[in-house]
VEXTI-135115 format. One record per residue: x, y negated, z of N, C-alpha, C in turn. Coordinates in steps of 0.02 Angstrom, whole numbers. Each point is the difference from the previous one (the first is absolute). Example, Ala and Ser with C-alpha at 12.3 -4.5 7.8 and 13.67 -1.06 7.14 Angstrom:
BEGIN
<r><n_x>660</n_x><n_y>284</n_y><n_z>390</n_z><ca_x>-45</ca_x><ca_y>-59</ca_y><ca_z>0</ca_z><c_x>45</c_x><c_y>-60</c_y><c_z>0</c_z></r>
<r><n_x>-18</n_x><n_y>-53</n_y><n_z>-36</n_z><ca_x>42</ca_x><ca_y>-59</ca_y><ca_z>3</ca_z><c_x>-39</c_x><c_y>-55</c_y><c_z>37</c_z></r>
END
This chain:
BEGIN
<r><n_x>1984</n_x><n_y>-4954</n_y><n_z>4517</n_z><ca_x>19</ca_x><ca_y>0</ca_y><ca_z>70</ca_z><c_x>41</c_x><c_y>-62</c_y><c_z>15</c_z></r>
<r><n_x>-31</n_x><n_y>-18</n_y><n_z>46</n_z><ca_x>45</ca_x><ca_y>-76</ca_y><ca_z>13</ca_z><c_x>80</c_x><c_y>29</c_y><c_z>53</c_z></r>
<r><n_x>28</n_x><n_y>-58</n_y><n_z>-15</n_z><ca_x>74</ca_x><ca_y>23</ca_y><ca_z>-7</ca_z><c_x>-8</c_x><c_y>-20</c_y><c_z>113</c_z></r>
<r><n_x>65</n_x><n_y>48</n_y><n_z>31</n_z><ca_x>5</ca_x><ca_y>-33</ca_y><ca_z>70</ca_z><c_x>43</c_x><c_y>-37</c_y><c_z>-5</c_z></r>
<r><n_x>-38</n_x><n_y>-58</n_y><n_z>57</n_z><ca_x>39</ca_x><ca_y>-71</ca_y><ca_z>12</ca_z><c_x>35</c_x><c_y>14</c_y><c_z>66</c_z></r>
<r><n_x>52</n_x><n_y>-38</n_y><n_z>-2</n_z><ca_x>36</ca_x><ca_y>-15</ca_y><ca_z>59</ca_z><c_x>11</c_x><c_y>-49</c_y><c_z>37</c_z></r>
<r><n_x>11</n_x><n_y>-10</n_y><n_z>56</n_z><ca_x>12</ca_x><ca_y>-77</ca_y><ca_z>9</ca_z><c_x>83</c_x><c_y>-6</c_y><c_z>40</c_z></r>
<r><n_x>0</n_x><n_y>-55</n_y><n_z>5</n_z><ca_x>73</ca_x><ca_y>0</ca_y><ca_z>56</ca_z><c_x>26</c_x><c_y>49</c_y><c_z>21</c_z></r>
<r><n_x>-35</n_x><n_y>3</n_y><n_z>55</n_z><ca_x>30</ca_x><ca_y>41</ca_y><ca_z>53</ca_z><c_x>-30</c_x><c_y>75</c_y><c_z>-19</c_z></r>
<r><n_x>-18</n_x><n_y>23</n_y><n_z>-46</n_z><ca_x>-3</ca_x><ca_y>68</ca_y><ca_z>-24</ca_z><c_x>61</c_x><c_y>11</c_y><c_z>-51</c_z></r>
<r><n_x>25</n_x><n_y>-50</n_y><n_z>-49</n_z><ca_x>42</ca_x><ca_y>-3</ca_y><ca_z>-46</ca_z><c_x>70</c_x><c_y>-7</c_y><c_z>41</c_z></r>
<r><n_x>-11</n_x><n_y>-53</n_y><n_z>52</n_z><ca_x>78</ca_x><ca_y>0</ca_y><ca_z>57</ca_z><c_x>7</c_x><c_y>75</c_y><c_z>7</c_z></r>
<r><n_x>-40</n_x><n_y>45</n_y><n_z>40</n_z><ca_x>-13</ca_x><ca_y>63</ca_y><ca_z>34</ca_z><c_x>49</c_x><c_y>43</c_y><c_z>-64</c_z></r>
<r><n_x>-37</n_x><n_y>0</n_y><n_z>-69</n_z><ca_x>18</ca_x><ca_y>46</ca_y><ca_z>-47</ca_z><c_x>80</c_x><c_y>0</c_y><c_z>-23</c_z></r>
<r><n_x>14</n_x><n_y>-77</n_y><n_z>16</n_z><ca_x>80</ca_x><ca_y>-23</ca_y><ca_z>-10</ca_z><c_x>33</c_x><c_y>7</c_y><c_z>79</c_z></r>
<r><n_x>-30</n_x><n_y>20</n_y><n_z>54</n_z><ca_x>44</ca_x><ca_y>6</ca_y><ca_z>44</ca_z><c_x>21</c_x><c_y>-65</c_y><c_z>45</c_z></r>
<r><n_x>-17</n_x><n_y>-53</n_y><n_z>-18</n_z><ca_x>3</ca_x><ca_y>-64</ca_y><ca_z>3</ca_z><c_x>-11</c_x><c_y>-27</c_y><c_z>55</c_z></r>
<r><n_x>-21</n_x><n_y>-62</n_y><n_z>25</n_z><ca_x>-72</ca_x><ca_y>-38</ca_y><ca_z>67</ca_z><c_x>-12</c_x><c_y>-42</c_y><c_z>-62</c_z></r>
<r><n_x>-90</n_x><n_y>6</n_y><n_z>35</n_z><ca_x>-27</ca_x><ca_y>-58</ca_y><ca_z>-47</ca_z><c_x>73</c_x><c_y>-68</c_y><c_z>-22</c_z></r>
<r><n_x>31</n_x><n_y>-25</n_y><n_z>52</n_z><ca_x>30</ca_x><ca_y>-61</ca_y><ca_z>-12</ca_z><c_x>40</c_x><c_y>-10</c_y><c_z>-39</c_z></r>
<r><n_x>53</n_x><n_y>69</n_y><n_z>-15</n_z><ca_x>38</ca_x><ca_y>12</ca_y><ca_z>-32</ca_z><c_x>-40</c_x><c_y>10</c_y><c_z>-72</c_z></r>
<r><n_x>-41</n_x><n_y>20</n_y><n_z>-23</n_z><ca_x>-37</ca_x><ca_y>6</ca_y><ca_z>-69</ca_z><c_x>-16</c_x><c_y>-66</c_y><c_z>4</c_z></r>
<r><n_x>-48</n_x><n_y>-33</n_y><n_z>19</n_z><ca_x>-15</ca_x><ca_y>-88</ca_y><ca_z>-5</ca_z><c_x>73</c_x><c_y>-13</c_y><c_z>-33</c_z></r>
<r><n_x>39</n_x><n_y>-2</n_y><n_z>30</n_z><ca_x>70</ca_x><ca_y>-24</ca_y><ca_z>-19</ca_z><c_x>12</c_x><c_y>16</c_y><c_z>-55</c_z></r>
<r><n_x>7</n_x><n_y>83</n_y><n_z>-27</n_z><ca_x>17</ca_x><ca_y>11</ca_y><ca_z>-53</ca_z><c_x>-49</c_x><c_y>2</c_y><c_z>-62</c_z></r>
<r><n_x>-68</n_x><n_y>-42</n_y><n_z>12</n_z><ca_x>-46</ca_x><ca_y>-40</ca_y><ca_z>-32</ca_z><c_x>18</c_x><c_y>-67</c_y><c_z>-14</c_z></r>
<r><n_x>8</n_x><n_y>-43</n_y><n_z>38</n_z><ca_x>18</ca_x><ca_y>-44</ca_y><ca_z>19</ca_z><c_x>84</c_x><c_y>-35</c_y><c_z>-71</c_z></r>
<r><n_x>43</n_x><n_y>58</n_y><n_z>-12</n_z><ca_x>68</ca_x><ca_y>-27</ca_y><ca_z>-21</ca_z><c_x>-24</c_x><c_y>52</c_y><c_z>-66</c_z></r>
<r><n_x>-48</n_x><n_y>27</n_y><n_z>-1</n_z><ca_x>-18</ca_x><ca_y>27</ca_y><ca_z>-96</ca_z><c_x>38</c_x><c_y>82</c_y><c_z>-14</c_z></r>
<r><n_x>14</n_x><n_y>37</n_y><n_z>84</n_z><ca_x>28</ca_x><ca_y>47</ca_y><ca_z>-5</ca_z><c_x>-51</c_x><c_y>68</c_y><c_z>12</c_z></r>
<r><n_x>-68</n_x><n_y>-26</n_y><n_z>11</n_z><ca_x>-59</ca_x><ca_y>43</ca_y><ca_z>34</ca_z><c_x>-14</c_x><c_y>44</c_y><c_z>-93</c_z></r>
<r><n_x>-79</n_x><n_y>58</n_y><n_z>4</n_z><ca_x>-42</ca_x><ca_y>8</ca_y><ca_z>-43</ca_z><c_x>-32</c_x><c_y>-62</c_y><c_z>-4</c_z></r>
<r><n_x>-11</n_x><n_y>1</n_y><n_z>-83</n_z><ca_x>-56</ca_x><ca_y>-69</ca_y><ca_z>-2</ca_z><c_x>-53</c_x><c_y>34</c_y><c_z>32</c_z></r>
<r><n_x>-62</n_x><n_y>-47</n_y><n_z>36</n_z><ca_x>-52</ca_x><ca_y>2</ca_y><ca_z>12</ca_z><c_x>-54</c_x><c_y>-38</c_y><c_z>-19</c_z></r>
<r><n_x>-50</n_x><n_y>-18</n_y><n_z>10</n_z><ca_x>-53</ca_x><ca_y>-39</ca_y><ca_z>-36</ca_z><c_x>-47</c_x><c_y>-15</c_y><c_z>71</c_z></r>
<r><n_x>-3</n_x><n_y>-69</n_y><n_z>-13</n_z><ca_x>-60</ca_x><ca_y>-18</ca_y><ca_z>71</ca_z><c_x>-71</c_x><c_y>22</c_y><c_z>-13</c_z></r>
<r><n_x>-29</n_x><n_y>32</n_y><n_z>45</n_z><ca_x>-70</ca_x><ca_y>22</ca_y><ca_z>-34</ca_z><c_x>-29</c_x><c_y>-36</c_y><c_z>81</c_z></r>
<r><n_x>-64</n_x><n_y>-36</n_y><n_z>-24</n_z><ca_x>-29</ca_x><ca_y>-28</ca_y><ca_z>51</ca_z><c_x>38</c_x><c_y>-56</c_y><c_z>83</c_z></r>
<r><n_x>54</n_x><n_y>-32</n_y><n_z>-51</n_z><ca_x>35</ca_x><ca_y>-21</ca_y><ca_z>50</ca_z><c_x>64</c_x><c_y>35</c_y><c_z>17</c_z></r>
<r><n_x>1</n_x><n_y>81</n_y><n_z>7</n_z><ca_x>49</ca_x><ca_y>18</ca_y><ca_z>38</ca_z><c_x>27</c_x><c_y>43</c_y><c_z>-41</c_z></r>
<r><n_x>81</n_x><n_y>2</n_y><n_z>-2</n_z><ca_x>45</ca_x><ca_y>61</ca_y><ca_z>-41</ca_z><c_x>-28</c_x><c_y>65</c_y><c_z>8</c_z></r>
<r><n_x>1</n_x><n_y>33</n_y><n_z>-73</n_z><ca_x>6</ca_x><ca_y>82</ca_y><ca_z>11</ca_z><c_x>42</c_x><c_y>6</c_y><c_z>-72</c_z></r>
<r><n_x>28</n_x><n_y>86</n_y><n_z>9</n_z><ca_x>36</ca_x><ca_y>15</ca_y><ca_z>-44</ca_z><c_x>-49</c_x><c_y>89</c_y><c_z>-16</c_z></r>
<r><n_x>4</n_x><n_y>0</n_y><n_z>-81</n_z><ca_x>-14</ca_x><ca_y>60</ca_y><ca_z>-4</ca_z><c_x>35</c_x><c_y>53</c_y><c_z>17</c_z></r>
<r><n_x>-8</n_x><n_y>69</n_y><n_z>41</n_z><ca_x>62</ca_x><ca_y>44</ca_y><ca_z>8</ca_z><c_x>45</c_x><c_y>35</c_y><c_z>-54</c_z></r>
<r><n_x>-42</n_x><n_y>-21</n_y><n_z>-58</n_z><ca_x>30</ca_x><ca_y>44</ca_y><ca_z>-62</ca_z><c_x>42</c_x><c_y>-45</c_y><c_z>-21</c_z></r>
<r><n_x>24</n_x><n_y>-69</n_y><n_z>-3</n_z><ca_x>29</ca_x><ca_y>-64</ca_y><ca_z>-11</ca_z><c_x>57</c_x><c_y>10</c_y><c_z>63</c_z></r>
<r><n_x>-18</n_x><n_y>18</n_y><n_z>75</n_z><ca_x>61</ca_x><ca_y>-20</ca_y><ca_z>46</ca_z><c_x>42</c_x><c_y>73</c_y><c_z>-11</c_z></r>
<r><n_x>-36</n_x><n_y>69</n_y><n_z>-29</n_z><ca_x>34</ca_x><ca_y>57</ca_y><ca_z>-22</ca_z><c_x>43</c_x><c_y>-19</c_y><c_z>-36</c_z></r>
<r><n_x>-15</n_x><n_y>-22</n_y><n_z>-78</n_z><ca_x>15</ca_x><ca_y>-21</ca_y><ca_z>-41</ca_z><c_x>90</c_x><c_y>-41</c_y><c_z>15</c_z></r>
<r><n_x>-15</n_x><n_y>-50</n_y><n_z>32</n_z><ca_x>40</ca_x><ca_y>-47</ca_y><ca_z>26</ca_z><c_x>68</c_x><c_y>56</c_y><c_z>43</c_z></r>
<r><n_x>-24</n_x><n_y>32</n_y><n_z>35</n_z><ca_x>46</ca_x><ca_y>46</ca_y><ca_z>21</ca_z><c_x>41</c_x><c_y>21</c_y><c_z>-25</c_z></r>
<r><n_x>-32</n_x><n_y>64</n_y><n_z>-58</n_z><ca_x>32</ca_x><ca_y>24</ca_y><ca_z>-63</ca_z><c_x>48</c_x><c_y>-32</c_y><c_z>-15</c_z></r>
<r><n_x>-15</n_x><n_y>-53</n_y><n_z>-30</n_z><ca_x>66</ca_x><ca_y>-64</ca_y><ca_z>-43</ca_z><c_x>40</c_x><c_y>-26</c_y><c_z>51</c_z></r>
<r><n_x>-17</n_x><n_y>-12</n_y><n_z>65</n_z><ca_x>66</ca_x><ca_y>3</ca_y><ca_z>45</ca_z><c_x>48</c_x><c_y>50</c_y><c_z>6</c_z></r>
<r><n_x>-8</n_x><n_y>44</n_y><n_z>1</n_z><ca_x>31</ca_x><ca_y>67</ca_y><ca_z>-19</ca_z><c_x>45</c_x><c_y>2</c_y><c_z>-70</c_z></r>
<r><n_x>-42</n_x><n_y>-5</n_y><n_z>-35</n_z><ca_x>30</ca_x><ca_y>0</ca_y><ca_z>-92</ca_z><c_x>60</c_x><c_y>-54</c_y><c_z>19</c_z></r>
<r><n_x>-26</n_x><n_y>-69</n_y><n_z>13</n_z><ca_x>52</ca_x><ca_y>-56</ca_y><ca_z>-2</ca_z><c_x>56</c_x><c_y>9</c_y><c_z>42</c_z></r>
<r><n_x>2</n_x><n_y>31</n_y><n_z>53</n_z><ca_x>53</ca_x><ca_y>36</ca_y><ca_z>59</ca_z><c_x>40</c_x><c_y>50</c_y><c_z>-56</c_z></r>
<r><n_x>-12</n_x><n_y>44</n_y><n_z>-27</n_z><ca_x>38</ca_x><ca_y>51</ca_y><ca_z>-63</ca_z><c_x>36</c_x><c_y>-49</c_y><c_z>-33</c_z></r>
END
């Protein structure tokens, strides 16, 4: 099963964010990594989950 992709402004949405504010926190190396597929960013959701988690852990 192929994994779901995200893009921007679905990954902004999941962080609560605006697109501009995620660009940004892409932008200074504070975002989920993502991978360009066909030109344009996406992030897997199990990777921006992931990423969550350990914000959490690192906050403890």
């Amino acid at each position: 099963m192929a994994p779901t992709l995200l893009n921007v402004e679905e990954v902004a949405a999941m962080l609560r964010k605006t697109p501009a504010s995620f660009r940004w926190m892409i932008q200074n190396g504070t975002a989920p990594k993502g991978a360009k597929i066909g030109g344009r960013l996406y992030w897997r959701e199990s990777d921006v989950l992931a990423w969550i988690d350990r914000q959490f852990e690192e906050a403890s």
